[in-house]
Backbone as a ProteinNet text record, in pm:
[ID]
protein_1_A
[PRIMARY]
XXXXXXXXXXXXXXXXXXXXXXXXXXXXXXXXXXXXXXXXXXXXXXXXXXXXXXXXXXXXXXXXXXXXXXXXXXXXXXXXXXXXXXXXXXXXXXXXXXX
[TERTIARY]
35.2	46.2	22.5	-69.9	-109.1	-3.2	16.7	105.3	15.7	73.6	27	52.9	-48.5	-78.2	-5.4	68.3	65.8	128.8	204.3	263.4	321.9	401.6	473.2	359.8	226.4	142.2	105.4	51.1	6.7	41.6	211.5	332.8	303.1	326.5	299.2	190.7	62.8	-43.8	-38.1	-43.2	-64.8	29.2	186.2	233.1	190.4	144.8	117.3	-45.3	-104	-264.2	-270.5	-120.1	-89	-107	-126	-167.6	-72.7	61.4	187.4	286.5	286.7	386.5	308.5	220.9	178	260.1	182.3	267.3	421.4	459.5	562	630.6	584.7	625	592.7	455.9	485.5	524.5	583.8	674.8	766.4	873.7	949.3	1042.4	901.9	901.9	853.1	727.1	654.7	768.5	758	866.9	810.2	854.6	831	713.7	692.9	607.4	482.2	512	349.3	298	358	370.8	261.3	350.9	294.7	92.2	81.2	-35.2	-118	-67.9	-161.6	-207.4	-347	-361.4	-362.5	-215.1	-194.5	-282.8	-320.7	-403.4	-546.9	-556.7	-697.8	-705.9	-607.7	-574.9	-707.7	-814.9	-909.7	-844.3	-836.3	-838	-970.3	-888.7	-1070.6	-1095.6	-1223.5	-1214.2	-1177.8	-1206.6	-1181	-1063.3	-1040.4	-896	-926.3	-781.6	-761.4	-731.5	-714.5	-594.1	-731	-675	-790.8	-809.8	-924.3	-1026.3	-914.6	-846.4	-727.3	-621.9	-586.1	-454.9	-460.4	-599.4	-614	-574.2	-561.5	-481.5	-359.4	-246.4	-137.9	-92.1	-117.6	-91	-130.9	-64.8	-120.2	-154.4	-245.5	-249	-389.4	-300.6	-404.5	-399.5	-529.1	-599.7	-628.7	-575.5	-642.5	-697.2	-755.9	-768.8	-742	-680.1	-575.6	-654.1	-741.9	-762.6	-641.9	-657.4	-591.3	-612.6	-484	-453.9	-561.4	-633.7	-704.2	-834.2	-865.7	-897.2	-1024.1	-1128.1	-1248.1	-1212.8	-1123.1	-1068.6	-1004.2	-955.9	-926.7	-836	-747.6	-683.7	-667.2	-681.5	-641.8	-507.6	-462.2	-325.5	-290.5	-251.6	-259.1	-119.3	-123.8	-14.2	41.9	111	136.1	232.7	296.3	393.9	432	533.5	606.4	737.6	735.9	817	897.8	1017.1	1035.2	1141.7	1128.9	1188	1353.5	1316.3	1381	1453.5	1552.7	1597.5	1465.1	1450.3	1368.2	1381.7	1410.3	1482	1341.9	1274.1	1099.5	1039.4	1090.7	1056.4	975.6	1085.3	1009.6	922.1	852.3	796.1	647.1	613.6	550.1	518.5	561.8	531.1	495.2	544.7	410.2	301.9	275.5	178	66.8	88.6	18.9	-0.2	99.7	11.2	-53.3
-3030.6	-2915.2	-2788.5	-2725.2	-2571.4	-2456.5	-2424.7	-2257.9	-2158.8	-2109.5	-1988.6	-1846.7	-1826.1	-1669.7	-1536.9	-1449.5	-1362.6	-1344.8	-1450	-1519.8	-1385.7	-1285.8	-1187.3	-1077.5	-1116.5	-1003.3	-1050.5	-1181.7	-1227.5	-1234.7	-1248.6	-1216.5	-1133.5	-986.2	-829.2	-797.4	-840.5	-838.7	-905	-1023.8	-1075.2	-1039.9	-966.8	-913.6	-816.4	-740.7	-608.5	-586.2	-696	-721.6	-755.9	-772.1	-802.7	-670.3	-636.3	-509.8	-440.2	-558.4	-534.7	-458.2	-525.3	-552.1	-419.5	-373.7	-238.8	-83.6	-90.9	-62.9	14.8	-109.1	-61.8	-55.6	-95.7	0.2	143	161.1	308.4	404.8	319.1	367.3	427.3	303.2	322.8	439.5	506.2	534.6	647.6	684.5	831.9	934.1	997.2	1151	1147.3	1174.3	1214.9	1309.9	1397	1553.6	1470.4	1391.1	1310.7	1165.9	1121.9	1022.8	1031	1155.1	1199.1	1268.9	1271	1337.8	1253.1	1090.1	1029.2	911.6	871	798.9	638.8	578.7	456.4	328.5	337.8	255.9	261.2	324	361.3	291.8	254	259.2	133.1	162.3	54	5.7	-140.8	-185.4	-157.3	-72.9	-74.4	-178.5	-166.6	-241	-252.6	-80.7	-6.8	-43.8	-15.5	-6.2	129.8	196.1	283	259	133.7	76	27.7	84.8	94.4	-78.3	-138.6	-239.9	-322.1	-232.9	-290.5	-380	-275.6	-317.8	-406	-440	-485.1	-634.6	-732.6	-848.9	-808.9	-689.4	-680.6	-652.8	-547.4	-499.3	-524.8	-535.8	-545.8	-421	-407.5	-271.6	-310	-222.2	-208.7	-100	-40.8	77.4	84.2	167.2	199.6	322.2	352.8	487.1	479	610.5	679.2	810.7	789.1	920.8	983.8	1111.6	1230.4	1215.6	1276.1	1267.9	1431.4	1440.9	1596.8	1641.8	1561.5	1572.5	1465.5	1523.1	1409.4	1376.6	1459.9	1420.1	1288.3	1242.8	1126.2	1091.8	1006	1010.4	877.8	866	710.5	717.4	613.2	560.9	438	453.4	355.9	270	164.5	80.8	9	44.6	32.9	-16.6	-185.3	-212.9	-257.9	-179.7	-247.7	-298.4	-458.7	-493.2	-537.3	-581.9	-592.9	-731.8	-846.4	-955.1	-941.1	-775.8	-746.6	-603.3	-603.7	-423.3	-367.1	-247.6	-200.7	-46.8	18.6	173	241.3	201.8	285.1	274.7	214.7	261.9	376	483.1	593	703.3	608	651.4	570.5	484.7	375.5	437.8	420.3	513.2	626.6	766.4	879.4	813.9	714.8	704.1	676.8	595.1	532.4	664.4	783.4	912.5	939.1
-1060.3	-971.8	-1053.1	-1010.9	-1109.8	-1047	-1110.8	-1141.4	-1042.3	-918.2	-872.2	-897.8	-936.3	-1100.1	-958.3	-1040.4	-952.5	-818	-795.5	-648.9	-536.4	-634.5	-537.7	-527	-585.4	-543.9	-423.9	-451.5	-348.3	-202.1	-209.1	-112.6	-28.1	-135.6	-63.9	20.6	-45.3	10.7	152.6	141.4	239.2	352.6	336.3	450.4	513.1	443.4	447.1	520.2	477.7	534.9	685.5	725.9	889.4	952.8	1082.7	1099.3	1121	1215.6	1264.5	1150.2	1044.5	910.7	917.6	836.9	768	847	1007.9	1078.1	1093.3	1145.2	1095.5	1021.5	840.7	774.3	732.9	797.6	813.5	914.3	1006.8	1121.9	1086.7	965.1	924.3	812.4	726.4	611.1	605.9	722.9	665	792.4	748.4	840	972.8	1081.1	1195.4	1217.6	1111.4	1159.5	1096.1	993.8	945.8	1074.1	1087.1	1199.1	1344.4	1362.6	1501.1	1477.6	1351.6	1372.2	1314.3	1305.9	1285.1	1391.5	1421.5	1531.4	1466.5	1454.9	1386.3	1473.7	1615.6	1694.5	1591.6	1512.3	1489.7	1349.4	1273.4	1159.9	1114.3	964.3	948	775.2	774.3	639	508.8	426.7	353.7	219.4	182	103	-18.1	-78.9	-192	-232.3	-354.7	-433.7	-527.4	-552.8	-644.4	-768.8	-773.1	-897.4	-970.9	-1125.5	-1233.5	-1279.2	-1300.7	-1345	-1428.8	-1525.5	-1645	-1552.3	-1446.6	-1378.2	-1266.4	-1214.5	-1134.6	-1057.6	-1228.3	-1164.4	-1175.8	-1192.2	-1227.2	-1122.9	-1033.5	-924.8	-763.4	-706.2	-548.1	-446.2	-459.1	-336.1	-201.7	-124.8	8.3	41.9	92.5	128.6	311.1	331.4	479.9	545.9	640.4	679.7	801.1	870.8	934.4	1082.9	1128.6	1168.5	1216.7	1232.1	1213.6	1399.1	1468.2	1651.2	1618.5	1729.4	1765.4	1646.3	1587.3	1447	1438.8	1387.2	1318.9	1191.6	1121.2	995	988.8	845.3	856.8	714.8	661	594.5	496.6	398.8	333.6	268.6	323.5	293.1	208.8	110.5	-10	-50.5	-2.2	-40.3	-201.6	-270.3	-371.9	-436.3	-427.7	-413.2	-589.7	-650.5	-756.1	-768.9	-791	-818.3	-912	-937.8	-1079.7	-1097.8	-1193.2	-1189.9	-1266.7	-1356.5	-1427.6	-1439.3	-1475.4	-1503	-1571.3	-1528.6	-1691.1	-1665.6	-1767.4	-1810.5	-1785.7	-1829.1	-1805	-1686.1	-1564.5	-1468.6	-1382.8	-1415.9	-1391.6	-1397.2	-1569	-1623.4	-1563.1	-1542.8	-1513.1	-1383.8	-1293.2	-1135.1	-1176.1	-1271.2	-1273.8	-1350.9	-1379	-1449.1	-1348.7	-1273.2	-1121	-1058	-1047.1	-970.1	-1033.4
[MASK]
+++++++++++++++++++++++++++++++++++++++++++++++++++++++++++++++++++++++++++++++++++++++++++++++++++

């Protein structure tokens, strides 16, 4: 039986790649005044990633875009999930690094 590489990336992803799950977690999470001005019916999976070539088997992310309610504009919304098996003090150093 082979070892599946990466398993809780794979996890995230794949919940999150549901249209429902994504949703409402950003039902859940972005503020009310951002919420309302986005048309979440509209919401498209893209293909792109932000996450650099190095990090790429390390990390799990998904990308989507958002049009804007009243608006031809449009918005990408970037899912970026870190998790950790372990304490680790550098944490928050590690997340500004990703902005």
């Amino acid at each position: 039986m082979s070892k599946i590489k990466q398993a809780h990336d794979k996890i995230f992803k794949n919940v999150f790649s549901d249209r429902k799950n994504a949703l409402n977690l950003l039902g859940n999470f972005l503020p009310a005044n951002i919420l309302n001005r986005l048309d979440l019916k509209q919401m498209v999976y893209e293909k792109d990633t932000f996450v650099q070539k190095h990090l790429k088997g390390y990390y799990s992310d998904l990308l989507v875009t958002i049009p804007l309610v009243d608006s031809d504009e449009s918005v990408k919304v970037y899912f970026l999930f870190e998790h950790k098996s372990f304490s680790d003090p550098d944490l928050p150093l590690q997340l500004l690094r990703y902005i």
